[in-house]
C-alpha angles and dihedrals in degrees: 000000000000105000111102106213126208118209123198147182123216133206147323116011132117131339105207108052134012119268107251105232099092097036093066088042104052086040096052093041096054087051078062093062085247110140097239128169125173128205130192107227084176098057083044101050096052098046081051089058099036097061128081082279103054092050095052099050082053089062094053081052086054101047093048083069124098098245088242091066090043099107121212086266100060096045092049076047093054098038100055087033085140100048086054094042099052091042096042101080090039095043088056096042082051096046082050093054095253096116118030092156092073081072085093092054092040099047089046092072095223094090106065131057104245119226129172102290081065082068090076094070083065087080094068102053126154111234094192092048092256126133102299096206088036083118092057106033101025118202097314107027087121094133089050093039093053092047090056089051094049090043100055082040087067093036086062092054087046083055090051098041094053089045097044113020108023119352097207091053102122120166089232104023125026123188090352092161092059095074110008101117086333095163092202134040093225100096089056096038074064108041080048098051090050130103112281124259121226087253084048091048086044096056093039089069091038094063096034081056092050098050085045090051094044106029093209127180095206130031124195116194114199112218103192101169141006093273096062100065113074091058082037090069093037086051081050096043091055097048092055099040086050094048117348096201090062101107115233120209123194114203139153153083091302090059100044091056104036115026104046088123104042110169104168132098106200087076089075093062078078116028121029092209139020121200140194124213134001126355115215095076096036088046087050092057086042095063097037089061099047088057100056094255101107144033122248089245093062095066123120125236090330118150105204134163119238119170088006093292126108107259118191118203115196112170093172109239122167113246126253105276107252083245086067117048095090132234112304116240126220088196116136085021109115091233083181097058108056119103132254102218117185094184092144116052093203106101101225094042088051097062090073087066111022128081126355124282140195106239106218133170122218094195136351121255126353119307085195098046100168115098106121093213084060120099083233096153086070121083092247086065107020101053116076109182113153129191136220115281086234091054097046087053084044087058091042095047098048086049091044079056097043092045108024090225135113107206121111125191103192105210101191117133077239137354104231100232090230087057098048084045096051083044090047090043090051101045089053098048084050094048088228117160120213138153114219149157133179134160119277134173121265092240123153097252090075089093136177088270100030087061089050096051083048084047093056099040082058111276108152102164139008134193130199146158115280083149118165088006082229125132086194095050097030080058093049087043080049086222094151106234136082126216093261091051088052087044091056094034104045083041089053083055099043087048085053099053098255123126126230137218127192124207102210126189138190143176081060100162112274098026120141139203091257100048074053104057083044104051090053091049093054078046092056088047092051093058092039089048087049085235086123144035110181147007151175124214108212125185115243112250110193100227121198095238090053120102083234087050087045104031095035087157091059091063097035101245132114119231111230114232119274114226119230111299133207100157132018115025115178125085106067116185119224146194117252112196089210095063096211117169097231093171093065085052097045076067091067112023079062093045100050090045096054086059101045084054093063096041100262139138091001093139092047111103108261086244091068097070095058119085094212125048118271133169132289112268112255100209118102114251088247116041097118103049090051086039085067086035098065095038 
């Protein structure tokens, strides 16, 4: 095949490895003999801005302001302007790894200009004048310690750049608002005919630089999440205004949830095809009809206009078998130039944004597949296809080649236990040393052995759903476990070395403030007991493509009425009959949570962290430590 295709990523996703989407699919597409190079404008965009340039550029910006809109932040910005010019460029070559000795300077607290991020670090205050992250850093942390400072250092110019340059600018999300369940086109249509930011202005010569560099007949612009697509349709805008006969393609895990029902035609101003699921056998038919191989009606899961109207293809084709989609390539991707951010100081919490790893999948799709909270109608879930565990080290070691480094990051829903088995057995007969972690089920045949094996193939962390820590409610979300099984399982893990996440959720229909109070104290036990490290409480949102968004009766809720919808179709409100304000205890249940990840206020009663009364907890004190007992 002829075409040479261009894959990029947009902003704004993580800092600190590549997202994964264009890495499968450039790999995939060269093992189809198709020219195909990636680029990752994120990554890109942020290091632009992030340079004496860039904040320089942010101070014109400033000083473009009337001195009333100008925010504590940018003044403290614009006072201290030299400071900030003369650390940026260190600070970034530190936080990629280029110059560990500035640690010395960093950690000593005279380098830097100081904002408001810096005001965290007052809740760990010595009392008696000692070290005050000496718990988290001990007496030669200096590397970490200087991560965290220059972290929070960024943090503090994000903080100027959204107040003063583009308010919806975020590191890992930017205009999010913009496309999340937006039933109609129209706000974007807006935000894009709008004059250009200086973060707009900034991407817009990034990706005409990368064409130029690259010359593609095709781009594909993986839109991952919400926050993606707003960059995704300026990087499109660009493309179109710079050659309209290059062809645009919109993909990712943002389409294919969604957008499964597009209806508006504006969005091809922008993209020639949009296109569900996943790429590799879509991409395939695409080809094969630019090139004259194949009619328009044989293409696979591709939204197009014709006659100004929204047309959907659909042949029918099964998809490529996950066996078969090939190894994913980083080439093309600057591995050195990614940034190492320690903005948690919890350990397990940190390894989403510190240090670069390979993102690898063990199988495609759930093999549970039941959670009622899950968009499992959909093919990410649906679809369970594994492959062999001498397949899945082929694939490590060739990336270990390719990238010279070791880390995995396993990205599956969840990782099936007989697959990581066979992929532990098989590490260990080939001697082969890696460092990895991925999300798993707590199910009862993670068993004490089976977590160390998983411990010596490599397996430093793990994260699952504990969600509402209900077995009421974990029986009405059919996840399949109950409180006392998580206990035993996440402290298997814990006993073997492994840290453990736990994905918590409230506002589940149904809850009350009382399952409320309780979750969070079986959550309280759970750090007490060591069982787990770290956490995040999420608010459940009901999706369409959920069993609670299709089967609301079931759950006892009552969907509220969509409006008419031509673009983005997910989130769905709904009517709970309790009436609980969930909002007011997400306050505290987060807040509760941030402390107990650094190891604070574990003994408090669980009450103490809500602002208005609720009832006492009704789990005994000790449910989690007999719970071990007896096991």
């Amino acid at each position: 095949m002829t075409q040479r295709v261009l894959s990029v990523i947009p902003p704004m996703t993580q800092l600190n490895t590549p997202y994964p989407s264009t890495a499968y699919l450039t790999g995939f597409l060269r093992s189809r003999g198709v020219t195909a190079v990636q680029e990752d404008l994120a990554l890109a965009l942020v290091l632009e801005l992030l340079s004496p340039a860039g904040l320089r550029a942010i101070r014109d910006c400033i000083h473009a302001l009337p001195k009333a809109r100008r925010s504590p932040a940018v003044k403290a910005f614009d006072q201290q302007f030299e400071r900030y010019l003369g650390t940026i460029a260190p600070v970034v070559a530190f936080l990629q790894g280029r110059d560990p000795s500035l640690a010395f300077r960093i950690a000593g607290r005279n380098f830097l200009p100081e904002g408001a991020r810096f005001a965290s670090l007052d809740v760990y205050v010595d009392d008696e004048g000692g070290d005050p992250l000496s718990w988290a850093f001990g007496a030669l942390g200096i590397q970490d310690r200087a991560r965290h400072f220059a972290t929070l250092y960024l943090n503090d110019v994000a903080d100027v750049l959204r107040e003063a340059v583009d308010a919806r600018f975020e590191f890992v999300r930017y205009a999010e608002s913009l496309a999340q369940s937006q039933a109609t086109f129209e706000p974007l249509a807006q935000a894009l005919a709008a004059a250009p930011t200086l973060v707009d202005r900034t991407l817009h010569a990034l990706t005409l630089a990368a064409v130029e560099r690259h010359a593609p007949k095709l781009v594909l612009v993986s839109a991952p999440f919400p926050g993606n697509v707003y960059g995704a349709f300026r990087i499109a805008q660009t493309l179109k205004a710079y050659d309209p006969s290059l062809i645009t393609v919109l993909g990712g895990g943002f389409v294919n949830t969604e957008l499964r029902e597009l209806a508006e035609p504006r969005v091809f101003d922008y993209f020639d095809y949009v296109m569900l699921d996943d790429g590799e056998r879509p991409l395939l038919a695409l080809l094969e009809h630019l090139q004259g191989e194949r009619p328009v009606e044989q293409l696979v899961r591709t939204f197009l206009r014709e006659h100004g109207q929204v047309r959907y293809v659909d042949a029918g084709e099964p998809d490529i078998p996950f066996a078969a989609v090939g190894t994913p390539t980083w080439d093309g991707l600057p591995l050195d130039r990614y940034l190492s951010l320690l903005d948690m100081l919890n350990p397990m919490h940190r390894l989403w944004s510190d240090g670069r790893w390979n993102k690898l999948t063990v199988a495609h799709g759930c093999y549970w597949k039941k959670c009622s909270f899950c968009d499992t109608s959909l093919d990410y879930i649906a679809r369970y296809d594994a492959a062999a565990a001498t397949l899945l080290v082929d694939r490590i070691e060739a990336v270990i080649a390719e990238t010279g480094q070791t880390g995995f990051h396993f990205v599956d829903e969840a990782a099936p236990p007989k697959a990581l088995a066979a992929l532990a057995e098989e590490l260990q007969r080939r001697n082969r040393a890696i460092s990895w972690w991925g999300n798993i089920r707590f199910e009862k045949s993670f068993t004490p052995d089976l977590c160390q094996r998983l411990a010596d193939s490599g397996c430093i962390a793990v994260s699952g759903g504990l969600e509402v820590a209900s077995d009421r409610l974990l029986k009405l979300m059919q996840k399949g476990v109950s409180v006392e099984q998580v206990a035993r399982v996440t402290r298997s893990f814990s006993d073997a070395g492994i840290l453990v996440h736990a994905y918590l959720m409230y506002g589940f229909p149904t809850q009350t403030v009382q399952d409320t109070v309780d979750a969070l104290e079986y959550v309280r036990q759970l750090f007490d007991a060591g069982c787990i490290q770290s956490g995040f409480f999420h608010r459940f949102a009901c999706t369409v493509h959920s069993p609670v968004g299709q089967h609301p009766e079931q759950y006892g809720v009552t969907l509220q009425t969509l409006p008419q919808i031509t673009f983005a179709k997910n989130d769905v409100g709904f009517i709970d009959p309790g009436g609980v304000d969930h909002t007011a205890l997400g306050v505290a249940l987060n807040k509760a949570l941030y402390n107990y990840m650094h190891g604070l206020g574990l003994e408090e009663n669980v009450r103490s962290w809500f602002e208005m009364n609720v009832p006492k907890s009704r789990v005994p004190r000790h449910f989690i430590s007999r719970a071990l007992e007896s096991a």
